[in-house]
N, C-alpha and C positions, 0 to 999 in steps of 0.2 A: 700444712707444710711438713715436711717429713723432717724426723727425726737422725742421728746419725748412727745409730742404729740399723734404721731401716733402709739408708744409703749405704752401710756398710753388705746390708744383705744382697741388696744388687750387684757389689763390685768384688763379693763372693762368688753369684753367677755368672759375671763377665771373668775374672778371672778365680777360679779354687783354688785354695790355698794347700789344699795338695798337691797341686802340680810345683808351687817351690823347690829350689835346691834345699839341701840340707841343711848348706851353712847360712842362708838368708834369714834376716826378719822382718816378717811379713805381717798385717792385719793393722789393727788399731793401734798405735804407738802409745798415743799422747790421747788424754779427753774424755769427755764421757757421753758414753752411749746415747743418755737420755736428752740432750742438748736438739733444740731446733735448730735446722738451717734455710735457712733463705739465699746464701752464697757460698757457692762452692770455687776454690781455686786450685787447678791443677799445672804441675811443675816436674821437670826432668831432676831439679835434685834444690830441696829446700835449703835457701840462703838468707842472713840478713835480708838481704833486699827484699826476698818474697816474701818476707813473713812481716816484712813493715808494709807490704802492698796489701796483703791478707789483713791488716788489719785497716788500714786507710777503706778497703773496699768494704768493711763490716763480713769477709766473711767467718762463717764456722767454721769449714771444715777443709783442710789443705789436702791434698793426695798430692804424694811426692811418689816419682817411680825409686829416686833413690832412696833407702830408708836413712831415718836417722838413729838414733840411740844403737847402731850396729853392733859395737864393740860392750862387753858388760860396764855401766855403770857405775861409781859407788857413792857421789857425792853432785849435786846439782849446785854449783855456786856460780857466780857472775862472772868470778875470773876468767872462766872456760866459755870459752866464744859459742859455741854451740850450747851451752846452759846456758848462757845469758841468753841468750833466741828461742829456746825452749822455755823458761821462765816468762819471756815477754808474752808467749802464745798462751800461756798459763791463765798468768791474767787477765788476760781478753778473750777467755773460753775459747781459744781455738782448739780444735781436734785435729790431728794427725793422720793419716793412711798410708801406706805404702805395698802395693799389688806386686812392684819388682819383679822377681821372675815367675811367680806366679801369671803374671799379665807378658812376659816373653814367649811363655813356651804355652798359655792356653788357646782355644780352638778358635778365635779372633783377635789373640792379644798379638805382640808385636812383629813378632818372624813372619806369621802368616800374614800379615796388613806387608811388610817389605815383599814375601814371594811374591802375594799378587798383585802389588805395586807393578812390578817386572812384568805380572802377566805370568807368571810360571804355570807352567802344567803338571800334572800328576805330583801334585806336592805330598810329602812324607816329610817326618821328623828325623832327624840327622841322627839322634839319639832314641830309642825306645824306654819307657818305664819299663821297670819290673815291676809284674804281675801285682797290683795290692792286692795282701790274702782278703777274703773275704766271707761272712756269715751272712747266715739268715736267721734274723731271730724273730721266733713263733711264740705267740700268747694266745691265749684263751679269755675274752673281755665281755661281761655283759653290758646291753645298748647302752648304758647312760651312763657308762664309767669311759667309751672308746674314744671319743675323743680325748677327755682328760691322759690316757694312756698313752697316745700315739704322741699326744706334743710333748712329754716326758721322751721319748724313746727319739724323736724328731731331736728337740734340744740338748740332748746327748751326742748329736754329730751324726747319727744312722738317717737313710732315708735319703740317701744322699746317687744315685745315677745320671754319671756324666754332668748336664747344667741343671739338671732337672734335682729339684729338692722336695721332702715332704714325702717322696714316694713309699708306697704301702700296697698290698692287697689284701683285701678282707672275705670272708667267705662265711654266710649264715652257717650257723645248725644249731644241736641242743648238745648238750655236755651233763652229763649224769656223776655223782657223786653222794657217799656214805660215810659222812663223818661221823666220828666216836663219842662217846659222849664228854669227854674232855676237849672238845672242838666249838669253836664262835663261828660256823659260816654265817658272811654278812647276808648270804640270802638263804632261805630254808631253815629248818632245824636240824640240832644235832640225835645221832639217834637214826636217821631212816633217810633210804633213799630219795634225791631230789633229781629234780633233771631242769636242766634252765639255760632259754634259750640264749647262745652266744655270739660273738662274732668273732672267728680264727683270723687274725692279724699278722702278716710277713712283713719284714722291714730286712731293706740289706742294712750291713751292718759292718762296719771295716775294723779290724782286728784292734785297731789302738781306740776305738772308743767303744770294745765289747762290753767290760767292767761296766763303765760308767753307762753305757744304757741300761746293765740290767741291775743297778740301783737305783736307776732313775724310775722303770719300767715298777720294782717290787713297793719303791714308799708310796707312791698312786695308785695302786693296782688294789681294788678291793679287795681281792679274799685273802685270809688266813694265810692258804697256801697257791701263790698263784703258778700254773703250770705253764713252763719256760723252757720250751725247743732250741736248742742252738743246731743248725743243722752248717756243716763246711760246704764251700760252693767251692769247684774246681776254677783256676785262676786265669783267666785270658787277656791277651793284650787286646787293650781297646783303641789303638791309635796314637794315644796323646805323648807328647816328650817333648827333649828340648832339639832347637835350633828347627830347621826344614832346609827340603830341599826337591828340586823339581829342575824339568826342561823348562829352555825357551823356548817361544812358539816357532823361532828358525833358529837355527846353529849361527851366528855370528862373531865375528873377531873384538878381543879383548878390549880393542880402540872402540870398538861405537858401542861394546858395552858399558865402556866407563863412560862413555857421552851421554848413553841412557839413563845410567844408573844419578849422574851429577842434571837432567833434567828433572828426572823423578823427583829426586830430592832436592832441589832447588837447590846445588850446590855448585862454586864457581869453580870448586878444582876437588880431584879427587885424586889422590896417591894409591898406587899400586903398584904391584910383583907381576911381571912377566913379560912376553913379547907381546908388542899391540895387535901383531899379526895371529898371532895363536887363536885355531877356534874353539869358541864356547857354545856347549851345548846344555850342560845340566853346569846347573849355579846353586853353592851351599849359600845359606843365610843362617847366620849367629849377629845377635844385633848387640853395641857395644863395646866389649871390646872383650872379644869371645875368639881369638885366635887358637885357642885350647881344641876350637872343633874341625881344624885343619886336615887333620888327617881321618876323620868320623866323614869329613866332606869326601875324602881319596878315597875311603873302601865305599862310598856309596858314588863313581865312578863321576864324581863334578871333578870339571877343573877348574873350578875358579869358586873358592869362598869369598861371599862378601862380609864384612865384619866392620865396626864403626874404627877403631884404632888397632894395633898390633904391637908389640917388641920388637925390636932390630932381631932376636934371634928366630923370632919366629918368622919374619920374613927371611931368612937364610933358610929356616925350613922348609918354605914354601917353593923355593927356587931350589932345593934339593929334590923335592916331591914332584917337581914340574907341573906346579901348581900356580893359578895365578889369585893373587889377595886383591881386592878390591877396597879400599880406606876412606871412605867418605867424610868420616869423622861419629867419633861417639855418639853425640848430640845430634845430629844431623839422622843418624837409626834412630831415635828416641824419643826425643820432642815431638816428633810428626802427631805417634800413635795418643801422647797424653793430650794434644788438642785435641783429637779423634774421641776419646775417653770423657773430655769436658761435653762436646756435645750429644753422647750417647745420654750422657745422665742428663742433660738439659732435655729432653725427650721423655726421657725414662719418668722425669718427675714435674709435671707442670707447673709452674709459676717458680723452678728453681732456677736461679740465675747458676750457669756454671761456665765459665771459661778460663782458659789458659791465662797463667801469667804474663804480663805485659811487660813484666820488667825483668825479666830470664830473657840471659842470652848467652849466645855460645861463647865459652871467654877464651876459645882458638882463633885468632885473625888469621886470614890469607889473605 
């Protein structure tokens, strides 16, 4: 059975924690690594209820899209309704997760699951990253030290392109050195030239964990003095950001797109901004309650953002922009994708039970 560890490594490839906003908190909240799971239960936003279902169902590990502990901390006591429900999961070893917008804006997480819901075409992100700076850090390893090497430099956070983790290239040859005689190489003597065959090691390398790979890289590293290339890569956008946006597969009016949009999402009523007659051709997606990307939707020529809820001002906005809002409801963007999520990992890991909560529900009535 896997660990939640090695569950959390998966739902780092489904969705990076690089791709997070700034102000979110994202990864492992609550629990600990080394705990086995047998049940997974996932949830749009962890409440009493779920976390007495999480435990009634025996499982480990909760992934919640909304996170908890968001705001800093400074006292865990029972008076406080969310301690007492983090205490309860405590002692029933439950573990915590929360993907949030790390799982919005990655390359299958939520926007992209709502555009191609619609069927969108030529999807892009509403918003672009800037560029992560980025390195290549180059070692010199002899054979029986390289693996020990690389998972040092790997568990530093490097090695890390697009979903793909652990990446490296290696390249044989020999490497010649003449230590003095105040020198310990671990291979050869001091005193005269050696020469010994190595393996030249590249790892990308992203700017905020450079340090810490090349401490990680120097305490495993056999020799004395191990030779350490930082070389800078020039910075390209590679796709990924927040929200999307794409054509319909026909230009349609605003009426049967909110009748598409409330079948899609199995909703009985949807609220929006604008004339029903108005046609729609390219449609922004911000999932939640993301009215913020209204106008990111206007310079990239949609008129019509969908978005799970909005402010009364930002619907005045939108009707100033000649823009039409689409409101399905928060929950309604959200929920979909976290059942979507339970059975990815039910897949991903055999014999692990993982489903959505049974007892979440949207607490908006129409």
């Amino acid at each position: 059975m896997p660990n939640v560890h090695e569950i959390c490594r998966y739902l780092h490839d489904v969705a990076p924690l690089s791709l997070a906003e700034d102000w979110d908190n994202v990864g492992l909240l609550l629990g600990d690594e080394a705990t086995d799971v047998v049940r997974v239960l996932t949830c749009l936003t962890l409440t009493p209820d779920v976390a007495e279902e999480a435990v009634l169902v025996g499982a480990r590990l909760i992934v919640t899209h909304h996170p908890v502990l968001f705001k800093p901390v400074k006292r865990l006591v029972a008076s406080n309704s969310e301690a007492r429900m983090l205490l309860k999961l405590m002692r029933h070893g439950i573990a915590v997760y929360s993907p949030h917008t790390a799982y919005d804006n990655s390359a299958t997480g939520i926007n992209q699951q709502l555009a191609e819901l619609l069927e969108l075409e030529e999807i892009n992100p509403l918003r672009h990253y800037s560029p992560v700076e980025q390195f290549k850090l180059v070692t010199f390893v002899p054979d029986e030290h390289l693996d020990l090497v690389r998972r040092a430099v790997w568990d530093a956070g490097a090695g890390i392109i697009g979903n793909y983790r652990e990446c490296s290239f290696n390249t044989r040859g020999y490497g010649t050195f003449f230590g003095s005689e105040e020198t310990h190489p671990a291979i050869g003597q001091a005193g005269r030239r050696e020469q010994v065959e190595e393996t030249r090691v590249e790892i990308f390398c992203p700017a905020d964990c450079l340090d810490k790979a090349i401490a990680h890289l120097r305490k495993v590293h056999p020799y004395e003095e191990a030779a350490i290339d930082i070389v800078t890569l020039k910075s390209q956008r590679d796709g990924t950001g927040s929200g999307r946006f794409g054509k319909l597969p026909r230009p349609m009016p605003l009426g049967e797109l909110n009748h598409l949009v409330k079948e899609r999402l199995k909703q009985p009523h949807v609220q929006f901004v604008g004339e029903s007659t108005r046609q729609i051709d390219k449609v922004g997606i911000a999932c939640g309650a993301a009215a913020e990307f209204l106008r990111d939707a206007h310079r990239a020529g949609c008129q019509a953002l969908l978005t799970g809820e909005a402010r009364f001002h930002a619907c005045l906005e939108a009707r100033d922009l000649q823009m039409a809002l689409i409101l399905p409801g928060h929950y309604a963007t959200e929920r979909p994708a976290m059942e979507t999520l339970a059975t990815r990992m039910a897949a991903r890991f055999p014999g692990l039970v993982a489903t959505a909560s049974e007892k979440e529900r949207d607490p908006v009535r129409y």
